[in-house]
C-alpha positions in Angstrom: 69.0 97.3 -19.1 67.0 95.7 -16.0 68.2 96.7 -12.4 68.6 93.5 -10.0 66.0 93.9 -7.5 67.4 93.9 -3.8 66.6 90.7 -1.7 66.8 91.1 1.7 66.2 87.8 3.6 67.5 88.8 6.9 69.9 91.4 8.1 73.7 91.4 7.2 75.4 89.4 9.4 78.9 90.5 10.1 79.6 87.8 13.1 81.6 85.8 10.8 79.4 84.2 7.6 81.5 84.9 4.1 80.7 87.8 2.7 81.2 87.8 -1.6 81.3 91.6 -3.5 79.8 91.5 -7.1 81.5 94.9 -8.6 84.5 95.0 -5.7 86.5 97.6 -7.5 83.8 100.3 -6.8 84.8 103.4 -4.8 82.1 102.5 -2.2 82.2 98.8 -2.4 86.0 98.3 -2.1 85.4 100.6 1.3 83.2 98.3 2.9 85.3 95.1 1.8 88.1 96.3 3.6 86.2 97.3 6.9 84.8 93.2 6.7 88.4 92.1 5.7 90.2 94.2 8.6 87.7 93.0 11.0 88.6 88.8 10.0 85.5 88.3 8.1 85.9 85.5 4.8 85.2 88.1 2.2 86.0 87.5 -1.8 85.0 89.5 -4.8 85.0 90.4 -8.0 85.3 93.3 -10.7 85.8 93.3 -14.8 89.7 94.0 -13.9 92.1 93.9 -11.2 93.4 97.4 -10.0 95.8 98.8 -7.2 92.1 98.7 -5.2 91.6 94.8 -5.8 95.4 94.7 -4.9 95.4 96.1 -2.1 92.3 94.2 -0.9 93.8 90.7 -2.1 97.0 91.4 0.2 94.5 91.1 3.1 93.6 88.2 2.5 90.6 88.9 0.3 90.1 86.5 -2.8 89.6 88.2 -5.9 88.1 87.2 -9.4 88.6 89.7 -12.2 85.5 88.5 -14.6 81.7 88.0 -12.8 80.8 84.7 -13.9 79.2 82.1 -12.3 82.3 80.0 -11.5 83.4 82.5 -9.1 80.6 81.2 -6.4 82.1 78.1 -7.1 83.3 77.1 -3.9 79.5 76.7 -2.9 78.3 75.3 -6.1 77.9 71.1 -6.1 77.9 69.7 -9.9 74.6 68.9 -10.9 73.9 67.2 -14.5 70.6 69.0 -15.2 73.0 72.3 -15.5 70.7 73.8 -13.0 73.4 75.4 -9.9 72.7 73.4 -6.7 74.5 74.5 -3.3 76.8 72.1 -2.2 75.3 70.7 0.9 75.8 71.6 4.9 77.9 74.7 3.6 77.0 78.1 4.3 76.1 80.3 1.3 77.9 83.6 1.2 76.2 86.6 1.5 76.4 88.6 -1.7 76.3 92.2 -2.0 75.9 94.1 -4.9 76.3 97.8 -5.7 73.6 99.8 -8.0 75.5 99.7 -11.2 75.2 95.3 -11.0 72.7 94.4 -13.0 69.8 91.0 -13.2 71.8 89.9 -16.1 74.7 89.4 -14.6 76.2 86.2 -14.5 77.6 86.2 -11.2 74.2 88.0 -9.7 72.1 85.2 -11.7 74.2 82.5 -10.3 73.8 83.8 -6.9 70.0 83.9 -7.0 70.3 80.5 -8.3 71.9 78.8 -5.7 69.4 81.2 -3.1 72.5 83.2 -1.4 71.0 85.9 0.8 71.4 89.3 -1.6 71.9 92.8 -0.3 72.6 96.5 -1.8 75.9 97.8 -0.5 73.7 100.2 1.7 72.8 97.4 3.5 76.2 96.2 4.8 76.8 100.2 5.4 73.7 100.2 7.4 74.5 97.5 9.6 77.8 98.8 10.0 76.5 102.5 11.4 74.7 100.2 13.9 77.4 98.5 15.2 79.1 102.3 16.3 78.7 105.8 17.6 78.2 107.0 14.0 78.5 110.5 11.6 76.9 109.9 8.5 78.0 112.1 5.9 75.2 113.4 3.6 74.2 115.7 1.2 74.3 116.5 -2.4 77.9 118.3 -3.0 80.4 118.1 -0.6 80.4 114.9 1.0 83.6 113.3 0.7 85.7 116.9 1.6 83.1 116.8 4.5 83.3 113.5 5.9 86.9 113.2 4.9 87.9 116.0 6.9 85.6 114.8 9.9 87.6 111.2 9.7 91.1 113.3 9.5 89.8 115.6 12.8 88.8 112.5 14.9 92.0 110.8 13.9 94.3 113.9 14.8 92.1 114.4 18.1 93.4 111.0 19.0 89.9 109.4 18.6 90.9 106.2 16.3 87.6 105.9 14.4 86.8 103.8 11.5 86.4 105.4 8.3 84.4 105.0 5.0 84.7 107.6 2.3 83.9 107.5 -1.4 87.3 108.8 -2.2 90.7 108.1 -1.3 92.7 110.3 1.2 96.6 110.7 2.0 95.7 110.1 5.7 95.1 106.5 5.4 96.1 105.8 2.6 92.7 104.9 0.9 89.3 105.0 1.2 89.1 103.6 4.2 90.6 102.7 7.9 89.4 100.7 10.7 90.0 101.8 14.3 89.6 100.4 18.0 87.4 103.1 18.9 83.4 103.1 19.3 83.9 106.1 15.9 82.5 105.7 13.2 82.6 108.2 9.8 81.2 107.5 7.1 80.2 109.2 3.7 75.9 108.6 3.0 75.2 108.6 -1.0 71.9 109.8 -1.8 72.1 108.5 -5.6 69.5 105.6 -5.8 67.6 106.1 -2.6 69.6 104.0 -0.1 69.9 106.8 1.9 66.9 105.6 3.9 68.5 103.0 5.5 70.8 104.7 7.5 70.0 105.8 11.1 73.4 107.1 13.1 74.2 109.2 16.2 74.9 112.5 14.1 73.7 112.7 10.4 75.4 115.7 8.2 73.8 117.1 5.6 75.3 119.7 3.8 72.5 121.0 1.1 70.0 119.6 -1.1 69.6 119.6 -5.1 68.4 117.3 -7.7 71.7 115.7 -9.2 70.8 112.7 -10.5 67.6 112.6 -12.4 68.4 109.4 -13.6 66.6 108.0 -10.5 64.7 111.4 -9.4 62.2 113.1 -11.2 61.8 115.8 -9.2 63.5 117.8 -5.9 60.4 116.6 -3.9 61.5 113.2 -4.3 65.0 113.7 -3.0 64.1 116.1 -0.4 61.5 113.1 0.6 64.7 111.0 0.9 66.9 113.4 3.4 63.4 113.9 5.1 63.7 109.9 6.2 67.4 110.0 6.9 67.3 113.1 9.2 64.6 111.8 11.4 66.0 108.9 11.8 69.6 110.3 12.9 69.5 111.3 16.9 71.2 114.7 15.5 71.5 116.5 12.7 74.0 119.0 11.6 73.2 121.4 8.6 74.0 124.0 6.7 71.2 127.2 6.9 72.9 128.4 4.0 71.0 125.9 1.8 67.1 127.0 0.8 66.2 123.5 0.7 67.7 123.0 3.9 66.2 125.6 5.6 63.0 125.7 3.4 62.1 122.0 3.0 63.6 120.6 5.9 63.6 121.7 9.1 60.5 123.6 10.6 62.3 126.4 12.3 66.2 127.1 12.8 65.5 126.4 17.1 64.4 122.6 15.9 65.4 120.6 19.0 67.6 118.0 17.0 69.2 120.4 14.8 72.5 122.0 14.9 73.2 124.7 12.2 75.5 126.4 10.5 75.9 129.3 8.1 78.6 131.6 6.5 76.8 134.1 7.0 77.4 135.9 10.8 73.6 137.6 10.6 72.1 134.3 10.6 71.4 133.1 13.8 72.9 129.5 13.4 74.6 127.7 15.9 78.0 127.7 14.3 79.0 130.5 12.1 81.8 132.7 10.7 83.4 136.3 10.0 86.7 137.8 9.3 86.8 135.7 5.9 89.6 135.5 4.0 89.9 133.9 0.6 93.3 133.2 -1.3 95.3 131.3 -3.6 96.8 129.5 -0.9 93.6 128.7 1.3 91.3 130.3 3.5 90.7 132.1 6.8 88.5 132.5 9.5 87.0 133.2 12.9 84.6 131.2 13.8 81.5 131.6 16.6 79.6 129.2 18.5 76.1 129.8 20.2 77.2 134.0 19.6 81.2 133.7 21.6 84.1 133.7 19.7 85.7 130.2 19.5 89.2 131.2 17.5 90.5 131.2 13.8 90.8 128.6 11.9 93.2 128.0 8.8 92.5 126.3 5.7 94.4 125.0 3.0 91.4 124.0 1.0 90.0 126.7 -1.1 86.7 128.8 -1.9 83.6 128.9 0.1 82.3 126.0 -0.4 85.1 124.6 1.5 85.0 127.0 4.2 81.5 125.4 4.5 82.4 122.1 4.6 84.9 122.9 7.3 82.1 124.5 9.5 80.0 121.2 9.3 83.3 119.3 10.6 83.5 122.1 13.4 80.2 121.6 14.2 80.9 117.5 14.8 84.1 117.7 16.5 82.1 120.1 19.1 79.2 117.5 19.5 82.0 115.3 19.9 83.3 117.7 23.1 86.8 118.3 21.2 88.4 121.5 22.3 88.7 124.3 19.5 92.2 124.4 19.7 92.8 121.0 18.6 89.9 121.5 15.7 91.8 124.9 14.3 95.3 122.5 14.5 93.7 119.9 12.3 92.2 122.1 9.9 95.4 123.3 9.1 97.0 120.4 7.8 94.4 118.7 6.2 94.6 119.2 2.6 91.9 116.9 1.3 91.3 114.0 -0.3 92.1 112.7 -4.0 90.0 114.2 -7.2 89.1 117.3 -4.9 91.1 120.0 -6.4 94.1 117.4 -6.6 97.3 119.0 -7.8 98.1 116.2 -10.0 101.4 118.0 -11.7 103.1 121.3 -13.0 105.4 121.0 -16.2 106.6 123.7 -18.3 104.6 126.1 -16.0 101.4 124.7 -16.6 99.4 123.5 -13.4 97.6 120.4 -13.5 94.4 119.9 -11.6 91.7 117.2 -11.2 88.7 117.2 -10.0 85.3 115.4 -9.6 82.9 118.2 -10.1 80.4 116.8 -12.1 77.3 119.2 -11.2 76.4 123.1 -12.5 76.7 124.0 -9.1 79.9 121.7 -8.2 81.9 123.3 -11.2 80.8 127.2 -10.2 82.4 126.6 -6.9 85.2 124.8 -8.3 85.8 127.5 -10.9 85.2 130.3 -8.3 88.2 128.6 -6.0 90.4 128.0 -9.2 89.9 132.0 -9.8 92.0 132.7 -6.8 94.9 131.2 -7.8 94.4 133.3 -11.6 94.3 137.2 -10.6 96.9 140.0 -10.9 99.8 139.2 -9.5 99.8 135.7 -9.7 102.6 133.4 -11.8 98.8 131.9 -13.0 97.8 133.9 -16.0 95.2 131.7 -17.5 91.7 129.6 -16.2 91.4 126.6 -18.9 88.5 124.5 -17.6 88.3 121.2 -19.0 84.7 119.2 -18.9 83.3 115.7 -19.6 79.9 115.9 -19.0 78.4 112.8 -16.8 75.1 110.9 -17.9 73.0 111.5 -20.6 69.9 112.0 -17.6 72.1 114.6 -15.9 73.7 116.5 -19.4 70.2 116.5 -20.2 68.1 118.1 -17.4 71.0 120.6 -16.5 71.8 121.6 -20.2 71.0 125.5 -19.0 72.8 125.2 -15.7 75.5 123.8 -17.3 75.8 126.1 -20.2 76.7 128.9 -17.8 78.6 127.3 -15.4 81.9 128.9 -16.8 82.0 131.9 -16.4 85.2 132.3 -14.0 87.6 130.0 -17.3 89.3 131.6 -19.9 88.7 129.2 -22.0 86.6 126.1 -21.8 87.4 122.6 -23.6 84.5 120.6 -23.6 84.0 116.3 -24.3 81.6 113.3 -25.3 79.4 112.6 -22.8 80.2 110.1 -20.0 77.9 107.8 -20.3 78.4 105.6 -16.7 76.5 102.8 -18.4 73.4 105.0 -19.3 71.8 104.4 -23.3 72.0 106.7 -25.6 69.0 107.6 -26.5 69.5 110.2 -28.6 68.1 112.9 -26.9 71.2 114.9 -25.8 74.6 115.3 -27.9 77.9 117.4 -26.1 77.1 119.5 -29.2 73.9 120.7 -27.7 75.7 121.8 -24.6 78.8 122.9 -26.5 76.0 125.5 -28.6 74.6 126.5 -25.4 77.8 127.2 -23.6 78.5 129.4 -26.4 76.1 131.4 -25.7 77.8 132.7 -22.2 80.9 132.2 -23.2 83.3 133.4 -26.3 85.6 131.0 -25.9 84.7 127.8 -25.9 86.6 124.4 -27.8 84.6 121.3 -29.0 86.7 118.1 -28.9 84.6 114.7 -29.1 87.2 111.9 -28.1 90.0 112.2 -24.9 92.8 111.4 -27.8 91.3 114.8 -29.3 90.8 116.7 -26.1 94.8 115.3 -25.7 96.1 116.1 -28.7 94.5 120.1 -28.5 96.1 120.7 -25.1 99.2 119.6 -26.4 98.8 122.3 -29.0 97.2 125.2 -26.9 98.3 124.9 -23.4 100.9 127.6 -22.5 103.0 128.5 -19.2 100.9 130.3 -16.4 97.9 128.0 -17.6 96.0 126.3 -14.6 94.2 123.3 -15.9 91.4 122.1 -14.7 90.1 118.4 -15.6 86.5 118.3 -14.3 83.9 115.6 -14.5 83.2 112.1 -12.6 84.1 109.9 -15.9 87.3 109.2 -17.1 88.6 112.5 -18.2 91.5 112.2 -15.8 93.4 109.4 -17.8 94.5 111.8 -20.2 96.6 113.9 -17.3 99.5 111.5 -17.2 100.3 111.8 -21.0 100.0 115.6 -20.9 102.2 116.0 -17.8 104.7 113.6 -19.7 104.5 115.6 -23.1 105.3 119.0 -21.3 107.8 118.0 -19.1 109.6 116.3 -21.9 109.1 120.1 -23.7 110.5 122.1 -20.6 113.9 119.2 -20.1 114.1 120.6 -24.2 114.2 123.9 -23.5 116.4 124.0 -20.4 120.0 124.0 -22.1 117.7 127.2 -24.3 117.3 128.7 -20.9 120.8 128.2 -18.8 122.4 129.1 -22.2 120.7 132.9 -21.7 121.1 133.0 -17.8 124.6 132.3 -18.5 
């Protein structure tokens, strides 16, 4: 299918002129409509169906359409007998953005190029929003929502107020976004189709470097080309040393005037690092240095190292930012992460319920590795079950390999169809191929094609101690609700069973 090409006529202008969403809904796009609505901008939108997003954007004020057809510009469209779309006269046309996934035959895109609104990618608006504050821009290829989430949460527990846009929904604030009366700005940076480059802010984050979606890359050159603009353009830059792109690719030398690093690892001469780790089934701990002195121990209730990272880049910004480590360590504690990032989603009958977005070879190693901890002697959790629907045909594809041995820390690992995110099929990768390869690492691997399948042979196979966990950026998570609700309906069965023998 053609991509809509980006117009850009002149720069967004958030002073007041309507601003119109094609594909509202969106994670991303329903951020940046409710920064524009909470700062009294006209802003309308639509999406293929109305959701508790839409919902809560329409009880802003924001006008919502739940098909993308040309009627829903109708406001600035004067009838015209030719059939052709002709603005209605001595109106201002909205601005319309769009997201990647809209596409040049769309009927509310077309429509819009019709009547000659001025057209803009969703990293437009975000761009011209970094400008208008004292910015963090989130980047990297894993690790960016935990990261900037937990940035947004230490500025608003430092009593900062900033305005926040994450692709992911956090407890906090109650979404994916919040607006502030402070000069603050956080926001997450996607590096998916390239927009990255348009972003220049006061600190830039970037917490590693891979090829993840080949779908737009071919190679790592290309995406490391992409970090390579967004970096320079950023006044600072905060970065892990752990990652050999990073430090290989990126930055010259670990002294680089505009870089501030840091690294797990207490040999490496980075600016922030760590020692005295300690990782359990109920979080993590550590001390944590600064420039060689001891800055104090922070606790975590997020898990695994990868986290532990991600906390040292927030460290790292809050001390830019001049906070004192004491108030840093205090919020660490209490955050606990934002939604589809090891989300605790249920427990029934003993069985744990978990879901998260991993959708990456490396993403579900670290994923699996912090899921381990909770499944070792001495735990009630007696059993890893990893549950995966793979993402893209492009990504399933290129990562096959990566993927195939990703599992290593599951007992047993119940793979899906692909997740196709509006991708063709092309025939040239089946879940079969990557259930055969995963076979090959693994003895104990499940094949289930659809999510009533996947469903029906948890329903079947799952037993108490079991920790569950749905992986995968599709829509592998529907089918949590209906296990949740089959197993607790088995354990209020077998609770007379169990008082009976206590008694």
């Amino acid at each position: 299918m053609k991509k809509l090409r980006q117009i850009v006529l002149n720069p967004v202008d958030l002073s007041g002129r309507p601003v119109h969403f094609i594909g509202m809904g969106g994670i991303g796009m329903s951020a940046l409509a409710y920064v524009l609505a909470k700062q009294n901008l006209p802003v309308s939108g639509s999406d293929l169906r109305s959701t508790n997003i839409t919902q809560h954007l329409e009880s802003l004020g924001v006008r919502f359409f739940s098909q993308q057809v040309a009627s829903n510009l109708g406001d600035w469209i004067a009838p015209e007998s030719n059939g052709h779309l002709v603005a209605v006269k001595h109106r201002e046309l909205p601005q319309v953005i769009c997201s990647t996934a809209i596409h040049a035959d769309n009927l509310e895109y077309r429509a819009a190029v019709e009547l000659g609104c001025p057209i803009f990618h969703r990293s437009d608006v975000l761009a011209a929003l970094i400008q208008q504050y004292q910015s963090i821009a989130v980047a990297g290829t894993h690790g960016k929502t935990t990261t900037s989430s937990l940035i947004g949460y230490l500025l608003l527990k430092a009593g900062l107020d900033p305005t926040i846009i994450i692709g992911g929904e956090v407890a906090a604030w109650q979404g994916n976004a919040r607006v502030g009366n402070s000069p603050y700005l956080v926001a997450e940076a996607d590096e998916s189709d390239g927009s990255l480059v348009k972003l220049a802010s006061q600190i830039g984050v970037v917490t590693n470097i891979e090829l993840d979606h080949p779908d737009h890359y071919s190679t790592l050159d290309e995406v490391v080309s992409i970090f390579e603009t967004f970096t320079n353009q950023c006044q600072q830059v905060v970065a892990s040393w752990d990652c050999p792109t990073i430090r290989d690719r990126l930055f010259p030398a670990i002294n680089h005037p505009k870089l501030v690093s840091y690294s797990l690892d207490v040999r490496v001469q980075a600016t922030y690092t760590v020692d005295q780790i300690t990782y359990s089934a109920t979080g993590t701990t550590a001390r944590v240095w600064e420039r060689g002195e001891v800055l104090g121990q922070i606790h975590l209730s997020l898990l695994g190292e990868h986290n532990l990272s991600n906390a040292l880049a927030a460290i790292a910004v809050g001390r830019l930012l001049q906070l004192d480590f004491a108030t840093i360590a205090e919020a660490m504690t209490t955050f606990t992460g934002a939604n589809r990032r090891f989300e605790v989603r249920g427990e029934a009958n003993g069985i744990r319920f978990v879901d998260d977005y991993a959708h990456h070879p490396s993403e579900i190693k670290a994923t699996l590795a912090a899921a381990r901890l909770q499944v070792q002697a001495g735990s009630d959790r007696k059993r890893l079950v990893a549950v995966f629907q793979p993402h893209r045909y492009s990504r399933t594809k290129t990562f096959l390999s990566e993927f195939s041995q990703g599992f290593s820390d599951a007992d047993l690992v119940v793979l899906t169809d692909i997740y196709s995110a509006g991708e063709p099929d092309r025939g040239l990768i089946k879940a079969q191929n990557l259930v055969d390869s995963t076979r090959e690492h693994h003895d104990q691997v499940v094949y289930q094609p659809s999510l009533l399948q996947v469903t029906d042979y948890l329903k079947q196979s799952l037993r108490p101690g079991d920790l569950v966990m749905f992986l995968g950026a599709g829509n592998l998570n529907q089918t949590i609700p209906d296990l949740l609700a089959h197993y607790q309906k088995l354990e209020a069965a077998q609770m007379p069973e169990v008082v009976a023998r206590l008694c």
